[in-house]
C-alpha positions, 0 to 999 in steps of 0.5 A: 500500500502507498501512503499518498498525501499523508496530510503532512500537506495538502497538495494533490500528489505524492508527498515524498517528504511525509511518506520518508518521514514515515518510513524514517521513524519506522526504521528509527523504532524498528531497529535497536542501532536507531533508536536513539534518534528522533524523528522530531529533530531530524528534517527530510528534504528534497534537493533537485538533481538532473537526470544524470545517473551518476551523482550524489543521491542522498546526503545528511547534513549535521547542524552542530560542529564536531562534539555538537559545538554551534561554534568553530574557529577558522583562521582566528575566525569563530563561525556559529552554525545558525539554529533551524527550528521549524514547528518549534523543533529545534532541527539537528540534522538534514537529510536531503533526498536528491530527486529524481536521481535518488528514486531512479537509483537501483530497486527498492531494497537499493533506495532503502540501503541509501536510507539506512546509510545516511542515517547511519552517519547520525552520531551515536550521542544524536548532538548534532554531529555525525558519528565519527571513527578514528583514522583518516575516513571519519565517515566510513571507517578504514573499509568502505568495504565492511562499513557496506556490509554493515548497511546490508546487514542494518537493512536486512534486520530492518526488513525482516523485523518491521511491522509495516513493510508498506512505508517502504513500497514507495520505493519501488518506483522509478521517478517517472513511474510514481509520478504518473501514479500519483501526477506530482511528486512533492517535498519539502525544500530548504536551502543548505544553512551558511556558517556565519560570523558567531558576533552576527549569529541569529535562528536561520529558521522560526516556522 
């Protein structure tokens, strides 16, 4: 069963941003490696990409520096991370879903792995920062190899042990395919916050 408009908004189409959101916080109470995020701190966004095949399909975007600090110095400068906060919840992390690179990429299992590994990168203390490992490759780890397996292992788990395998039928779509489904494919969109001088700091968002 697809979800449709989940009533998060109510255009006419497909709301890809309510229908991950779902998905998301099924993985995050389904999973024991998850459930120490929550899906009130995190954003799901879309993030419009060409028709190429080869390219970015999804990306997590931390909102707090390294340890979860707002601020950071650089060359002697001090940056703050402006805040996001949006239906007065204050946003740690971003996940931008590239359409419509993201749905034409590989099969549903494939799109649910991307899924899994970005939410992965959210660190373990949920502060705002990813998780890191030591070494030179903070984000995968010494083997790019092992950190996929991991991800295939994670996605197995999860498939195997959810209550409600139909969040994720969405996926089995192509762009062009859920579009002629539905007429639309909508989400919601935000620009990627700029690092700003901390001595003019101020709330990127307060929606």
């Amino acid at each position: 069963m697809l979800q449709g408009n989940t009533g998060k908004n109510k255009l006419a189409g497909f709301d890809f941003t309510g229908n991950m959101v779902l998905l998301v916080d099924d993985i995050i109470k389904t999973h024991p490696f998850f459930n120490h995020m929550r899906i009130d701190n995190i954003l799901v966004a879309i993030s419009p990409s060409n028709g190429n095949k080869n390219g970015v399909v999804a990306k997590l975007r931390p909102m707090l520096f390294e340890g979860g600090s707002r601020t950071k110095v650089v060359r002697g400068i001090e940056y703050a991370v402006p805040e996001v906060i949006i239906n007065r919840r204050n946003i740690l992390y971003i996940v931008y879903f590239h359409l419509p690179r993201f749905l034409n990429h590989g099969n549903q299992k494939t799109k649910l792995s991307t899924v899994i590994h970005e939410l992965h990168h959210v660190s373990p203390l949920f502060n705002g920062d990813i998780r890191r490992y030591s070494g030179k490759n903070y984000a995968h780890g010494n083997s790019r190899k092992d950190f996929d397996e991991l991800i295939s292992i994670y996605t197995e788990e999860y498939i195997k042990s959810t209550i409600h395998p139909e969040l994720s039928v969405f996926l089995k779509y192509r762009y062009d395919e859920l579009k002629r489904k539905y007429g639309a494919i909508y989400g919601d969109m935000i620009r990627i916050p700029r690092l700003k001088n901390s001595l003019f700091k101020q709330p990127l968002a307060n929606i």
